[in-house]
TORKOL-4160 file (C-alpha; in steps of 0.2 Angstrom, whole numbers, padded with zeros to 4 digits, m for minus):
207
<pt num="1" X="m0018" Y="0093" Z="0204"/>
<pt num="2" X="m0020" Y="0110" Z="0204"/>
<pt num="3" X="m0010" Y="0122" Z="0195"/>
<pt num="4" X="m0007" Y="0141" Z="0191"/>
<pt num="5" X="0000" Y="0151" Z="0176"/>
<pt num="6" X="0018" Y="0152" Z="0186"/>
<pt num="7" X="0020" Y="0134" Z="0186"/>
<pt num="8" X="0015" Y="0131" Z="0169"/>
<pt num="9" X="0034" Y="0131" Z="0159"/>
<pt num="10" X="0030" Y="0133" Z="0139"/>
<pt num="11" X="0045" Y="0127" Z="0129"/>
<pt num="12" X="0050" Y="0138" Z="0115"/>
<pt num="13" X="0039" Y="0135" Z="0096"/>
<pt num="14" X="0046" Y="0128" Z="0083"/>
<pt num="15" X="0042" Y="0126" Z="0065"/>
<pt num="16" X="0033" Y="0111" Z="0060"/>
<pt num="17" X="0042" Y="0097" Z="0054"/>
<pt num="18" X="0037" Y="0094" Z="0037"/>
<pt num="19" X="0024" Y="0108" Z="0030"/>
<pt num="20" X="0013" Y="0106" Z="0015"/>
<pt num="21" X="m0002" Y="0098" Z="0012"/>
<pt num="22" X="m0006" Y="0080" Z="0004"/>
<pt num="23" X="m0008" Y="0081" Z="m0016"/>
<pt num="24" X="m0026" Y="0074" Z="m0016"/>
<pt num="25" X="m0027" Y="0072" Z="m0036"/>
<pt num="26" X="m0010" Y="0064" Z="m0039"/>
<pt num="27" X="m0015" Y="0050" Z="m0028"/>
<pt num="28" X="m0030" Y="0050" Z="m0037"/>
<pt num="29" X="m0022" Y="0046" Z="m0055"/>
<pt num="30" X="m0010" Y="0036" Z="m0044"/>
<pt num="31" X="m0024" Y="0024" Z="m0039"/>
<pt num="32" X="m0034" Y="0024" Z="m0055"/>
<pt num="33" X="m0017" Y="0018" Z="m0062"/>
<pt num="34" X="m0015" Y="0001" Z="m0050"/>
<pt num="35" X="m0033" Y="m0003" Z="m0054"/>
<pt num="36" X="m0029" Y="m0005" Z="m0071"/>
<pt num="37" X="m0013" Y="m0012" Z="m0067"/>
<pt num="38" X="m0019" Y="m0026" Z="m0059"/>
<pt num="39" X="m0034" Y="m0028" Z="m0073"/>
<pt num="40" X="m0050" Y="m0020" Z="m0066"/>
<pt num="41" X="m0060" Y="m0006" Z="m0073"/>
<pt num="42" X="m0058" Y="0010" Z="m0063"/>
<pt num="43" X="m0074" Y="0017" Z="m0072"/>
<pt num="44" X="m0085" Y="0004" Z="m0067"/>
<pt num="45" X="m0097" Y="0010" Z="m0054"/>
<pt num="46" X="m0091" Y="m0001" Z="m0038"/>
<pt num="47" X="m0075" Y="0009" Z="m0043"/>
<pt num="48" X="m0079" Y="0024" Z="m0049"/>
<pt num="49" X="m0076" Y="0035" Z="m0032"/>
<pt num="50" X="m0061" Y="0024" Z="m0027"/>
<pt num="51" X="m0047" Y="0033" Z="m0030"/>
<pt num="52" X="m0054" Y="0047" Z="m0021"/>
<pt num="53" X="m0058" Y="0038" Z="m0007"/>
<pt num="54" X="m0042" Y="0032" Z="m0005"/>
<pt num="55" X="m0033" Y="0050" Z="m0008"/>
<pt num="56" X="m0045" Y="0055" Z="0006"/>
<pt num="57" X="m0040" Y="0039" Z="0018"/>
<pt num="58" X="m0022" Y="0043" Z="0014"/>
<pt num="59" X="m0020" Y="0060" Z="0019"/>
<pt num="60" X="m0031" Y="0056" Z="0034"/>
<pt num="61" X="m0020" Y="0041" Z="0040"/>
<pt num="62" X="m0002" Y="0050" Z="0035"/>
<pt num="63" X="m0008" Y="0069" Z="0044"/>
<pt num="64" X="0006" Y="0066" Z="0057"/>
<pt num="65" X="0019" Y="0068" Z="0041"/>
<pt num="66" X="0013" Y="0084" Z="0044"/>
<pt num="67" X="0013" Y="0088" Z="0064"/>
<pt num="68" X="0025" Y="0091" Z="0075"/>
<pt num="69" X="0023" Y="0081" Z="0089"/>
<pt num="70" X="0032" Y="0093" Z="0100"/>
<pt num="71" X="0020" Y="0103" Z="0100"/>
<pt num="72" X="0010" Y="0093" Z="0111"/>
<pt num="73" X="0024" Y="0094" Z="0124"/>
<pt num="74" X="0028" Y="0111" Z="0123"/>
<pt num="75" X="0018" Y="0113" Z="0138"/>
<pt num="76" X="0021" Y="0107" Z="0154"/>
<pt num="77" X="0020" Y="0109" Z="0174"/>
<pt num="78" X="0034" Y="0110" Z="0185"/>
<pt num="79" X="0029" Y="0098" Z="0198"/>
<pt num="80" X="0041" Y="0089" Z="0211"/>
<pt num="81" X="0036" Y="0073" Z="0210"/>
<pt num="82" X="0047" Y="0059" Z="0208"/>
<pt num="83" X="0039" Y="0043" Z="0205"/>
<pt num="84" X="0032" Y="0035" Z="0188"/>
<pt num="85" X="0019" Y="0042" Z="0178"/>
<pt num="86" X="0015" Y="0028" Z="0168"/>
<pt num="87" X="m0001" Y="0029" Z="0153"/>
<pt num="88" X="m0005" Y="0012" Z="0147"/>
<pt num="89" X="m0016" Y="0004" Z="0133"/>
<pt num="90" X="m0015" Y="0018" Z="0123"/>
<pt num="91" X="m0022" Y="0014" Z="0104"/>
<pt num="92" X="m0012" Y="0018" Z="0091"/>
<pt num="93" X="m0012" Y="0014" Z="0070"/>
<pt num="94" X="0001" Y="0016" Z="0058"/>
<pt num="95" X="0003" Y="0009" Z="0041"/>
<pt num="96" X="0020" Y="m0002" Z="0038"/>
<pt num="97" X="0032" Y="0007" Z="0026"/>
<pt num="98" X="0036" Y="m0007" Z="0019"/>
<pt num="99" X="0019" Y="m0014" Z="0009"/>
<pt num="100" X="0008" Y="0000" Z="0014"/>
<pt num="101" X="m0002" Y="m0010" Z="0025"/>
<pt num="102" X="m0011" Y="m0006" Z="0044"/>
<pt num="103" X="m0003" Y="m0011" Z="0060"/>
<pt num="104" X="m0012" Y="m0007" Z="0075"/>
<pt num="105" X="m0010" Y="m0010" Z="0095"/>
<pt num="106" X="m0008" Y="m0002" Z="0109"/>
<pt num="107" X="0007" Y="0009" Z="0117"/>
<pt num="108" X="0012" Y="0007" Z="0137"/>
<pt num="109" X="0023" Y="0024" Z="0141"/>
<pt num="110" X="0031" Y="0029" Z="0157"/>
<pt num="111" X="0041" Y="0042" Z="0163"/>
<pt num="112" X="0051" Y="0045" Z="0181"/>
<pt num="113" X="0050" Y="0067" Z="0182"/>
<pt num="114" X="0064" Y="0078" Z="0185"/>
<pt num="115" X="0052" Y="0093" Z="0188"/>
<pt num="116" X="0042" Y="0092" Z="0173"/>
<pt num="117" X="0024" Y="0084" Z="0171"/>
<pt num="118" X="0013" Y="0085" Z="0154"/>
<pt num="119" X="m0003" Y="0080" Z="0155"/>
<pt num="120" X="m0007" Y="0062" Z="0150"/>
<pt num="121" X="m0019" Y="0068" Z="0132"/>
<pt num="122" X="m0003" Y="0077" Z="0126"/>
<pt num="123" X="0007" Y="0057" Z="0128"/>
<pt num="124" X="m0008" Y="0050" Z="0117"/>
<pt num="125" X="m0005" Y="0065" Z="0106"/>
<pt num="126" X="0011" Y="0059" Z="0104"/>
<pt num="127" X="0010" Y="0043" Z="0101"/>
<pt num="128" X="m0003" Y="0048" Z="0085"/>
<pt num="129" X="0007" Y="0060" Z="0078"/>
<pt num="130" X="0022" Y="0048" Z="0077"/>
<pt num="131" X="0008" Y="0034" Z="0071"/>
<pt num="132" X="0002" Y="0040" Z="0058"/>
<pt num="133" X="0015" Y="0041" Z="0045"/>
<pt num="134" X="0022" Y="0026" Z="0035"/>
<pt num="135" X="0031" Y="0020" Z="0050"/>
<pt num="136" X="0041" Y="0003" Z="0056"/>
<pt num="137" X="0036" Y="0000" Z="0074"/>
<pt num="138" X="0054" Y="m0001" Z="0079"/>
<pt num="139" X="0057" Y="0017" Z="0072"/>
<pt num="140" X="0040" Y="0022" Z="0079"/>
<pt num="141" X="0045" Y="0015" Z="0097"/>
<pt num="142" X="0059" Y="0025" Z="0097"/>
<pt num="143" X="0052" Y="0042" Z="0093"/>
<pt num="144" X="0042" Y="0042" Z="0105"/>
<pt num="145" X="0053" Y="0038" Z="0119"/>
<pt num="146" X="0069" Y="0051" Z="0111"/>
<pt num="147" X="0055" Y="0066" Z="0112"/>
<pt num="148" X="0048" Y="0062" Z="0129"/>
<pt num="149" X="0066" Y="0062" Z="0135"/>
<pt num="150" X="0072" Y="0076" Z="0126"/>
<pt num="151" X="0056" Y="0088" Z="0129"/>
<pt num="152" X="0053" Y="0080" Z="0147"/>
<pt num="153" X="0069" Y="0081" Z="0150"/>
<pt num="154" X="0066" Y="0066" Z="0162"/>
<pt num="155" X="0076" Y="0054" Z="0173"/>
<pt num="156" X="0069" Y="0040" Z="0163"/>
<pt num="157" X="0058" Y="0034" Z="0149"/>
<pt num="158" X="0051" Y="0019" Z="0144"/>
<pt num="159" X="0039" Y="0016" Z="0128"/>
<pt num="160" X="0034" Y="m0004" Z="0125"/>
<pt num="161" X="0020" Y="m0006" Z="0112"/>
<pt num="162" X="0012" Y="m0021" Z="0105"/>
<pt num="163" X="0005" Y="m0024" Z="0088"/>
<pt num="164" X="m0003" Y="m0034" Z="0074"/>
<pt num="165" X="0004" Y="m0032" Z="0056"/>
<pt num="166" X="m0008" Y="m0035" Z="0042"/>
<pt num="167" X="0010" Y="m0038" Z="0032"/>
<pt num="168" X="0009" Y="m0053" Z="0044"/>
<pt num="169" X="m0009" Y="m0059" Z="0044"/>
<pt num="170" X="m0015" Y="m0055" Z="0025"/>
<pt num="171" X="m0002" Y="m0059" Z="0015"/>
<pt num="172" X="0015" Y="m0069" Z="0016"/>
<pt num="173" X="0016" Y="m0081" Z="0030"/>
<pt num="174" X="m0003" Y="m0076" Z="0033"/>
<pt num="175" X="m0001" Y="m0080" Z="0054"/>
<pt num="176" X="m0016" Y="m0069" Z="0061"/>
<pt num="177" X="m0013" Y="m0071" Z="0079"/>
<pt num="178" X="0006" Y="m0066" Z="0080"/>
<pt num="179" X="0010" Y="m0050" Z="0091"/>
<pt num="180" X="0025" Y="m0039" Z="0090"/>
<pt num="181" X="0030" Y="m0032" Z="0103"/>
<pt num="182" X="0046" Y="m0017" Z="0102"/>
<pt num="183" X="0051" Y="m0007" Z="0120"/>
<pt num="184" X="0063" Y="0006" Z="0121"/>
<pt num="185" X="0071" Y="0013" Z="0136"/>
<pt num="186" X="0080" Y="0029" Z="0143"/>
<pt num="187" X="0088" Y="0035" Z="0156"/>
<pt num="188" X="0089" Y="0026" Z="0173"/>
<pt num="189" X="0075" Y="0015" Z="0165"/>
<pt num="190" X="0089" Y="0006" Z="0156"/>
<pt num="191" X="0103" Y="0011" Z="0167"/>
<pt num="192" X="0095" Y="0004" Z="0186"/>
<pt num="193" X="0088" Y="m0012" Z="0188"/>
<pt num="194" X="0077" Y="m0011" Z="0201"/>
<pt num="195" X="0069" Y="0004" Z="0192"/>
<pt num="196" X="0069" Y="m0007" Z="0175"/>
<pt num="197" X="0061" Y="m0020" Z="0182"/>
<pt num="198" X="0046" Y="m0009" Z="0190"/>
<pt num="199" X="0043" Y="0000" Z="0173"/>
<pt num="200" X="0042" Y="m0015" Z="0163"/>
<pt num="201" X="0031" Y="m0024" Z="0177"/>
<pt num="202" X="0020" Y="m0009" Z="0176"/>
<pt num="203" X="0021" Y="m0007" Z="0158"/>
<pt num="204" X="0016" Y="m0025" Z="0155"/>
<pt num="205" X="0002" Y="m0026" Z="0170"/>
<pt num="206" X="0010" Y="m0038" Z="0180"/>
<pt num="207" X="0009" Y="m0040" Z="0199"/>
């Protein structure tokens, strides 16, 4: 589809949510700390660089705390076009608020226009800087499809994603093989049925 500088529409900056910068040598202490907790010896040469290269993986796996993802949609085309757009399989991680474990999986995100169209990077984009943050995949399915409605200001949005909780597989009930799956929808994507029924068959691959 080509385009040119008048039908590329830039919504207004704003500041980012959360600025700052991850505190690197608290975490450090922080992990030195649980290994002794838990009886090891963080001085021991297997362990010795641990806590750094955990502060690193932290601030690596939580950098959406610190990125707007408006941003991302910020810029769009104004395009007439009113059927779905619809970006499946899209990976995402996140780490479960609640144990401070991975979750992983893929999101499925569709959208009907109403004169607005982002390019489909900026909906991966998205979907990572809502990820990765201590997340719950409800909250995190939700986000997604609040901003793309908002920014988009679209007729519908649908956001389903599917996921496996290591909170699930290497610790409590231990089941390695279960799935969750969350959807959230918006607009005429919740309201009409018809339209319901095509995003989800879409969304879900079936024919």
């Amino acid at each position: 589809m080509e385009t040119n500088e008048d039908d590329m529409v830039r919504i207004p900056e704003e500041k980012e949510l959360r600025p700052g910068s991850v505190d690197l040598p608290r975490i450090e202490r922080a992990v030195r700390e649980i290994l002794i907790a838990v009886g090891e010896n963080p001085d021991r040469e297997g362990l010795r660089d641990t806590p750094r290269r955990v502060a690193r993986m932290y601030a690596e796996v939580f950098a959406g705390m610190y990125d707007d993802p408006l941003k991302y949609v910020q810029t769009f085309f104004k395009e007439q076009y009113d059927e779905l757009v619809v970006l499946r399989d899209v990976p995402f991680y996140s780490f479960c608020e609640h144990h401070l474990l991975p979750f992983e999986g893929k999101a499925h995100l569709a959208y009907l226009p109403n004169g607005r169209v982002v390019g489909l990077s900026k909906l991966a984009r998205v979907v990572d800087a809502f990820a990765r943050r201590p997340q719950v995949q409800e909250r995190l399915t939700d986000q997604i499809a609040d901003l793309l409605t908002s920014s988009l200001q679209a007729k519908g949005v649908a956001v389903v994603m599917e996921a496996r909780h290591s909170c699930m597989t290497c610790r409590g009930v231990k089941k390695p093989d279960s799935v969750m799956i969350t959807s959230s929808l918006r607009g005429i994507c919740r309201s009409d049925a018809r339209t319901r029924a095509e995003v989800m068959a879409l969304l879900h691959n079936r024919h």
